[in-house]
C-alpha positions as a Markdown table, in Angstrom:
| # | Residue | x | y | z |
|---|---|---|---|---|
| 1 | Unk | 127.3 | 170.3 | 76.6 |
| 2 | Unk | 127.3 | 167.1 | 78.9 |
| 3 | Unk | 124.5 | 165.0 | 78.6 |
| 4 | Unk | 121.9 | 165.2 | 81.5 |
| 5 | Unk | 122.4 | 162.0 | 83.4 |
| 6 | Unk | 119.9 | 160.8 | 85.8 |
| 7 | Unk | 120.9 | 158.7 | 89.3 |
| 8 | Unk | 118.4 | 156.4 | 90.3 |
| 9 | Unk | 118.7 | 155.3 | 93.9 |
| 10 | Unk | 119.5 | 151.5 | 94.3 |
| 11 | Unk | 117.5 | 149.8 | 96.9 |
| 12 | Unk | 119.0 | 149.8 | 100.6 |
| 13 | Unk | 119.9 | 146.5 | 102.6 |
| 14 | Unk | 117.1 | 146.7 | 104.5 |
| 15 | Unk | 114.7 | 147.2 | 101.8 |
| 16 | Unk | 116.0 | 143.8 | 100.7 |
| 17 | Unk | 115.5 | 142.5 | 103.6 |
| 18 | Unk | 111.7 | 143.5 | 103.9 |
| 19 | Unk | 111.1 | 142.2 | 100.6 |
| 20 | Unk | 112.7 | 139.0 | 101.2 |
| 21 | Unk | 110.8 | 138.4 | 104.3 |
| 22 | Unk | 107.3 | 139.4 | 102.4 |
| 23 | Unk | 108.3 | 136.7 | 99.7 |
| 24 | Unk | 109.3 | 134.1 | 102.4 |
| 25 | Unk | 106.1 | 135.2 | 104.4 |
| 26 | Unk | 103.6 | 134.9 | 101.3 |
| 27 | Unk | 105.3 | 131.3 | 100.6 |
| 28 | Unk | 105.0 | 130.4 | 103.7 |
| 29 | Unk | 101.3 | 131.0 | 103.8 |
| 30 | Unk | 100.8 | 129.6 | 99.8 |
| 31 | Unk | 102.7 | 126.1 | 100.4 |
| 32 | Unk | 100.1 | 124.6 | 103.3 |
| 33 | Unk | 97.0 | 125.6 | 100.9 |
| 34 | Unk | 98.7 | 124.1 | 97.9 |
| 35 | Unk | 99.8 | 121.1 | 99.5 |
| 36 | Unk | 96.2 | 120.9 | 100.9 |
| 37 | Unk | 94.7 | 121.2 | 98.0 |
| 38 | Unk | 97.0 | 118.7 | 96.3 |
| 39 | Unk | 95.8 | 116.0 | 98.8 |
| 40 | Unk | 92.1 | 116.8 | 98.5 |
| 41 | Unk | 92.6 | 116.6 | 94.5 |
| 42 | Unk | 94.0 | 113.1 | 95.1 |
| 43 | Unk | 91.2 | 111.8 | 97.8 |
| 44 | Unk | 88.5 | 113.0 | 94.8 |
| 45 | Unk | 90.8 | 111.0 | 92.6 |
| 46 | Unk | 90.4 | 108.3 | 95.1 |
| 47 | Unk | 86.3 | 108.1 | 95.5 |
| 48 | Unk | 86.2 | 108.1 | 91.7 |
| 49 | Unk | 88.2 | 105.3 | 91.6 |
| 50 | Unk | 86.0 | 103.5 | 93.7 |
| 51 | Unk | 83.1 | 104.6 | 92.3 |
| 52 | Unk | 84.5 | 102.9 | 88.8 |
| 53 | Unk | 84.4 | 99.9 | 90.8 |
| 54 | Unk | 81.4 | 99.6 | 91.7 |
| 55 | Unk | 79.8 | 99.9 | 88.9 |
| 56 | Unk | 82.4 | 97.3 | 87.1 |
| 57 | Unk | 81.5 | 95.2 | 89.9 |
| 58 | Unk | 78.1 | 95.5 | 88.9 |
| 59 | Unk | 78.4 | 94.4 | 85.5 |
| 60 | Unk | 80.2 | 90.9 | 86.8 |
| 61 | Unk | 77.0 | 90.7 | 89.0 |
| 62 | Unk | 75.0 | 91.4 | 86.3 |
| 63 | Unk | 77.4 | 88.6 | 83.9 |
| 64 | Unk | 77.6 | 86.5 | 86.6 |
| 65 | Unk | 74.3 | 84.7 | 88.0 |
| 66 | Unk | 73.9 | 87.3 | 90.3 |
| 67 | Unk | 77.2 | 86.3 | 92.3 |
| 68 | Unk | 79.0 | 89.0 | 93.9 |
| 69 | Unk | 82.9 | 88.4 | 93.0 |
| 70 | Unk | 85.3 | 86.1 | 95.1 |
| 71 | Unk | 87.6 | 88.5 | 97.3 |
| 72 | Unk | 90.4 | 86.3 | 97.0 |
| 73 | Unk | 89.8 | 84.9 | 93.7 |
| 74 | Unk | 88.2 | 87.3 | 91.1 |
| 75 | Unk | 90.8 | 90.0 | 91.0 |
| 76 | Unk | 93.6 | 87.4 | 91.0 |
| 77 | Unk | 92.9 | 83.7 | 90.2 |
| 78 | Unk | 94.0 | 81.9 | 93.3 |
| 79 | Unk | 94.6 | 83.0 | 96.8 |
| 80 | Unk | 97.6 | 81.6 | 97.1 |
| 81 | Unk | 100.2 | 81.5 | 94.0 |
| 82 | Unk | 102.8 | 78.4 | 94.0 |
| 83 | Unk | 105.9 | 81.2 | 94.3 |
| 84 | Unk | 104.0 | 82.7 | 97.7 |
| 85 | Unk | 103.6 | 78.9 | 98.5 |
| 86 | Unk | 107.0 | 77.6 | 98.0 |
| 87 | Unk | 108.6 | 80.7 | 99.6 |
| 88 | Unk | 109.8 | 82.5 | 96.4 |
| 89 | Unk | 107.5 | 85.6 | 97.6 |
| 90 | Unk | 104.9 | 86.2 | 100.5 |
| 91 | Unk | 101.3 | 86.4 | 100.0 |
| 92 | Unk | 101.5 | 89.8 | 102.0 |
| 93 | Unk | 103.4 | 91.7 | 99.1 |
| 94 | Unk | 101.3 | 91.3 | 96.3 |
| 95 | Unk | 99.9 | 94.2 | 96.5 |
| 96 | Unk | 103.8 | 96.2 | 95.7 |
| 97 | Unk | 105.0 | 92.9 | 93.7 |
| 98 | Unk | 105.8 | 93.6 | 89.7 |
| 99 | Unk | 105.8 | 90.0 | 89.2 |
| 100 | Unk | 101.7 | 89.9 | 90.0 |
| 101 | Unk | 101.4 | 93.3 | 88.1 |
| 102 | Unk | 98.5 | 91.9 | 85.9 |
| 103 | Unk | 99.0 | 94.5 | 83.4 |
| 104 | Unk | 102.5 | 93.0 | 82.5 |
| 105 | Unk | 101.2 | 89.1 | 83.7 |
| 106 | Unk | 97.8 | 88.9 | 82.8 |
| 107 | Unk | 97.8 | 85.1 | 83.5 |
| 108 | Unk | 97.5 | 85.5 | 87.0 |
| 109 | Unk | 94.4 | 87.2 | 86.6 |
| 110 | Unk | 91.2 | 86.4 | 87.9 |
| 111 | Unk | 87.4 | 86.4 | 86.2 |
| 112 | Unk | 87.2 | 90.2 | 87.7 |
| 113 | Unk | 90.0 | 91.6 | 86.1 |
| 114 | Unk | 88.8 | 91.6 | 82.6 |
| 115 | Unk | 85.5 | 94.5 | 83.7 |
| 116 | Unk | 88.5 | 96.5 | 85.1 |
| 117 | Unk | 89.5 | 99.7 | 82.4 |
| 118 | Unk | 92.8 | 100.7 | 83.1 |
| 119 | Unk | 95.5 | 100.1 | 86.2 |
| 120 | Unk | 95.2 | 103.5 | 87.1 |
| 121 | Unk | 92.2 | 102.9 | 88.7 |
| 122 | Unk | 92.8 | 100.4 | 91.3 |
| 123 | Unk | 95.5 | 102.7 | 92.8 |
| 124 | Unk | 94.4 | 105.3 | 95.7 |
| 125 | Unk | 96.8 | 108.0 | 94.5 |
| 126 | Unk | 97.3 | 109.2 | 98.8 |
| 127 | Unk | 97.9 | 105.5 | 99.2 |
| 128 | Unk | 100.8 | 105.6 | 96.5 |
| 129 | Unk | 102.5 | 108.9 | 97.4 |
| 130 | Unk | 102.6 | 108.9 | 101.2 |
| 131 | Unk | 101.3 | 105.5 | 102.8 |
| 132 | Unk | 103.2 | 102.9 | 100.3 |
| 133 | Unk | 106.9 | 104.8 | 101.3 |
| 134 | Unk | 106.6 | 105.3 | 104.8 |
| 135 | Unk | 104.9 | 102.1 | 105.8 |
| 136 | Unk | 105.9 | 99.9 | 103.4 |
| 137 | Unk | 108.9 | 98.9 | 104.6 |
| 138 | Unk | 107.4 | 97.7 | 107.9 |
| 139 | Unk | 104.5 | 95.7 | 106.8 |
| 140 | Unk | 104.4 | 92.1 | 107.7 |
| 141 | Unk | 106.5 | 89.8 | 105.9 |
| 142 | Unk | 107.8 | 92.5 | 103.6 |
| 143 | Unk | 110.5 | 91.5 | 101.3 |
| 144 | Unk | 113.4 | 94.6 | 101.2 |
| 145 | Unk | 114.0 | 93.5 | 97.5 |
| 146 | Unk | 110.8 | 93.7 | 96.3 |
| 147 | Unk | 110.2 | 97.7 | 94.9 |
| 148 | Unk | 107.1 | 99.8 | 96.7 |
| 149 | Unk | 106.8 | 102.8 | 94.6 |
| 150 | Unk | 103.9 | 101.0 | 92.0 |
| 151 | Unk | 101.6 | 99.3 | 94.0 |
| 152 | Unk | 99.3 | 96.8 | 92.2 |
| 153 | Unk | 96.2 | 98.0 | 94.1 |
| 154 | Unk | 95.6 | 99.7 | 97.0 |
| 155 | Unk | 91.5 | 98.6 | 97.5 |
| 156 | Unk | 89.9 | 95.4 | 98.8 |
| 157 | Unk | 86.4 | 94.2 | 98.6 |
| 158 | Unk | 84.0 | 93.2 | 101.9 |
| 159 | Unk | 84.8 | 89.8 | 102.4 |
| 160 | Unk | 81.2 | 89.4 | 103.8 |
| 161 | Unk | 79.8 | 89.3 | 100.4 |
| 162 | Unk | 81.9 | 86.3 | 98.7 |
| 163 | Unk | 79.5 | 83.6 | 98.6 |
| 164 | Unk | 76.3 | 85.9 | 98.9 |
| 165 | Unk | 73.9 | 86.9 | 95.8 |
| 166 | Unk | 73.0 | 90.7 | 95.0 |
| 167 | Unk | 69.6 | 90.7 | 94.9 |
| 168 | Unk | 69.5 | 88.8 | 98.8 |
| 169 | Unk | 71.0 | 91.5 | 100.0 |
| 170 | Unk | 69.3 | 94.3 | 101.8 |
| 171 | Unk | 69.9 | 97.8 | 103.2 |
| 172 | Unk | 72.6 | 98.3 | 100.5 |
| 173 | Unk | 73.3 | 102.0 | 101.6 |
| 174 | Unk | 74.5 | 100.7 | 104.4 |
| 175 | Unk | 76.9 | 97.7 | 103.6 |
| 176 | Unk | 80.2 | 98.3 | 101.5 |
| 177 | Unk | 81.1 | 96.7 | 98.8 |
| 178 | Unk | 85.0 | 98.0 | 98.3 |
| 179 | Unk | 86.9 | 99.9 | 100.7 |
| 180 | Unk | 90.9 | 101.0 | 102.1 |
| 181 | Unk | 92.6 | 99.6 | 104.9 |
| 182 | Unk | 95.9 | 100.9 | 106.7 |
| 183 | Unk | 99.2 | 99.4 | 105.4 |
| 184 | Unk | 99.9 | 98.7 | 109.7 |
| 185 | Unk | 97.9 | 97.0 | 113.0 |
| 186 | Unk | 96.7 | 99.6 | 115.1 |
| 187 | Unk | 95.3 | 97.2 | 118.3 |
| 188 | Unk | 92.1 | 96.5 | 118.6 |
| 189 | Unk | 90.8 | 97.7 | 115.1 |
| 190 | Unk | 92.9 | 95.1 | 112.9 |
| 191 | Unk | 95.2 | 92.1 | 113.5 |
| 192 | Unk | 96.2 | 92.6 | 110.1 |
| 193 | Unk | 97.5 | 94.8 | 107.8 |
| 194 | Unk | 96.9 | 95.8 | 104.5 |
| 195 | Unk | 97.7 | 92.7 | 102.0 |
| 196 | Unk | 95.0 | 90.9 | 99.5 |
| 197 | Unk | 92.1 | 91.7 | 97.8 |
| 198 | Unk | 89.7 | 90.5 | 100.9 |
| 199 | Unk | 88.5 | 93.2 | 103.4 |
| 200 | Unk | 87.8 | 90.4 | 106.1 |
| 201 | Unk | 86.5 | 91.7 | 109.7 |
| 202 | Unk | 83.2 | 89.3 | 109.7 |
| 203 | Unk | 82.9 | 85.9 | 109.3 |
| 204 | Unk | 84.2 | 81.8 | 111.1 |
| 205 | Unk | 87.6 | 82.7 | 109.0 |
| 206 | Unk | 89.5 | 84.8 | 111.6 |
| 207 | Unk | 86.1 | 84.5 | 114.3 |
| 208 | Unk | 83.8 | 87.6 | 114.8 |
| 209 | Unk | 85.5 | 90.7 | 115.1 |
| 210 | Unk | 88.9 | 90.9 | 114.2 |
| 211 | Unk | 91.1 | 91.4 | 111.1 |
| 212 | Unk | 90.7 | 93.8 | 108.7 |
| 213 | Unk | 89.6 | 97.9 | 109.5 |
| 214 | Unk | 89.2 | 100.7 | 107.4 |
| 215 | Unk | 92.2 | 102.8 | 107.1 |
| 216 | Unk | 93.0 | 106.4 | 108.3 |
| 217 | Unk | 95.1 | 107.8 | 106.5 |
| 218 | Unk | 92.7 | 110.5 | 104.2 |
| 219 | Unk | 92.5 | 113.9 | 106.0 |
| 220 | Unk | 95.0 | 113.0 | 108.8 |
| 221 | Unk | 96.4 | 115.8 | 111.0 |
| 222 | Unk | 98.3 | 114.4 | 112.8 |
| 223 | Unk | 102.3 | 112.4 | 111.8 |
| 224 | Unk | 101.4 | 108.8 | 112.2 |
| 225 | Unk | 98.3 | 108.6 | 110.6 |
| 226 | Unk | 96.3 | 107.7 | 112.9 |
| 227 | Unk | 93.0 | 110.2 | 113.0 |
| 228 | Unk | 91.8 | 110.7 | 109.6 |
| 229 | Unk | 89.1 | 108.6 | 107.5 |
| 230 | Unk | 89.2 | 106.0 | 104.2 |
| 231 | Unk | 86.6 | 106.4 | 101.5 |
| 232 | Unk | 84.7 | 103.1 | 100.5 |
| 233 | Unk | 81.8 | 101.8 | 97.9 |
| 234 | Unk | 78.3 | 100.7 | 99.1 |
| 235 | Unk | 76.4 | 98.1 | 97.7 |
| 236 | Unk | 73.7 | 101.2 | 96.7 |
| 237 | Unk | 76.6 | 102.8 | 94.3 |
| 238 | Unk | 77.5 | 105.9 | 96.6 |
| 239 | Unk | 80.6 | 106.3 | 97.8 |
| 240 | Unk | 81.9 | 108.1 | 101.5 |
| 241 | Unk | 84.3 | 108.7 | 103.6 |
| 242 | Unk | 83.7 | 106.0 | 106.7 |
| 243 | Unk | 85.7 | 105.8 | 109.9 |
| 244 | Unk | 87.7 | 103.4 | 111.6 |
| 245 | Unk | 85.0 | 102.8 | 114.5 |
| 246 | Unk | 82.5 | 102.0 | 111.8 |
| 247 | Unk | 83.9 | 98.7 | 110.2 |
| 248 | Unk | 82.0 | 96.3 | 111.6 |
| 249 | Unk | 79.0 | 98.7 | 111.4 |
| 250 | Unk | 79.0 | 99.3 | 107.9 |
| 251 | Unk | 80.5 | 95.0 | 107.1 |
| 252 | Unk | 77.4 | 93.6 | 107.7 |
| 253 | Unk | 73.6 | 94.1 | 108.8 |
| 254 | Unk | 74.7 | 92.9 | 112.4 |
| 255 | Unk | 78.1 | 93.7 | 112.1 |
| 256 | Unk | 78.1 | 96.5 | 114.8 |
| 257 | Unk | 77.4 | 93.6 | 117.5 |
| 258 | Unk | 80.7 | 92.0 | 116.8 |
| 259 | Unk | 83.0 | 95.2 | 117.5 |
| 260 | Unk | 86.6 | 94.7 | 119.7 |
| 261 | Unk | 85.3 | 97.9 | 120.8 |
């Protein structure tokens, strides 16, 4: 008696097909939302970062005579190195430069550095991923040799506040403490890009007005950057996202007068 063999029907070409185009449909509307929600993962990483520090900052205030940190000369201790002096490197690439990674050379650091936990937070992880590859190479004065893919920090502090003490200072909700600039110069926001620890728009340094901006590179839709927000610290402890147009508004408590805008 031969054995009762059943044929199952194999699938056609066309069945294939469908289910092909399903999977590549279904992926196509998956990727976008994961990649979305990858960058809004790394901007929360980002404000929690800043968040840390401002509240390290506080405790140098507090440690401190009631002296907000030097933006040049807290996080590193001098604004200018003999090596970016003498040529050896440029001022303008510490921020990518091993050789100032103060994790591996803590005698460059400054009398900030010790509050500071961990590396890990003094890098904007958006910063690192997207911003550090694609404008790094173009930043003034950039060095080809000198490796972009571990930035030292990515955050500088309101240079408004160097030689100013905490408890003078008013309206803290509205005047940042630490914020993010773009790593190029988009005329008539900055005439400088992204480089030191200073965030300097206000003051005789550079004249009223000019130098630093907030960056735009969080929640960008479009290629170059150019529409989206930065997140920055207020004195008050809270952190935001703040525009590009705001700078000068949010540097100082008559900083809005002194706008290229």
């Amino acid at each position: 008696m031969k054995p009762n063999i059943v044929k199952r029907k194999a699938f056609t070409l066309i069945e294939l097909l469908v289910v092909v185009s399903i999977i590549a449909l279904l992926v196509s509307i998956l990727l976008p939302a994961l990649g979305r929600a990858r960058d809004q993962a790394k901007f929360v990483v980002c404000q929690t970062n800043l968040h840390s520090y401002g509240q390290l900052a506080f405790l140098y205030i507090a440690d401190n005579n009631d002296s907000f940190p030097d933006p040049w000369e807290s996080f590193y201790a001098k604004r200018n190195f003999p090596e970016e002096i003498s040529g050896t490197f440029h001022r303008y690439c510490r921020w990518h430069n091993p050789y100032y990674d103060l994790t591996l050379h803590p005698e460059f650091a400054g009398p900030f550095w010790k509050y500071l936990s961990t590396k890990d937070v003094h890098i904007c992880p958006v910063f690192a991923s997207k911003i550090a590859p694609r404008f790094g190479p173009y930043h003034p004065y950039h060095v080809a040799s000198i490796p972009l893919d571990k930035p030292n920090y990515t955050y500088s502090m309101n240079g408004y506040l160097g030689d100013r003490k905490y408890s003078r200072m008013r309206h803290g909700s509205e005047i940042f403490f630490f914020g993010e600039e773009n790593l190029w110069i988009t005329s008539p926001y900055n005439s400088y890009a992204f480089n030191d620890t200073a965030f300097q728009t206000y003051g005789s340094h550079w004249g009223y007005g000019q130098g630093d901006s907030f960056g735009t590179f969080h929640k960008a839709k479009d290629a170059d950057f150019e529409d989206g927000v930065a997140n920055a610290v207020f004195l008050d402890g809270h952190v935001q996202s703040v525009e590009r147009e705001d700078t000068w508004r949010w540097t100082a408590p008559d900083g809005e007068q002194y706008s290229p805008l």
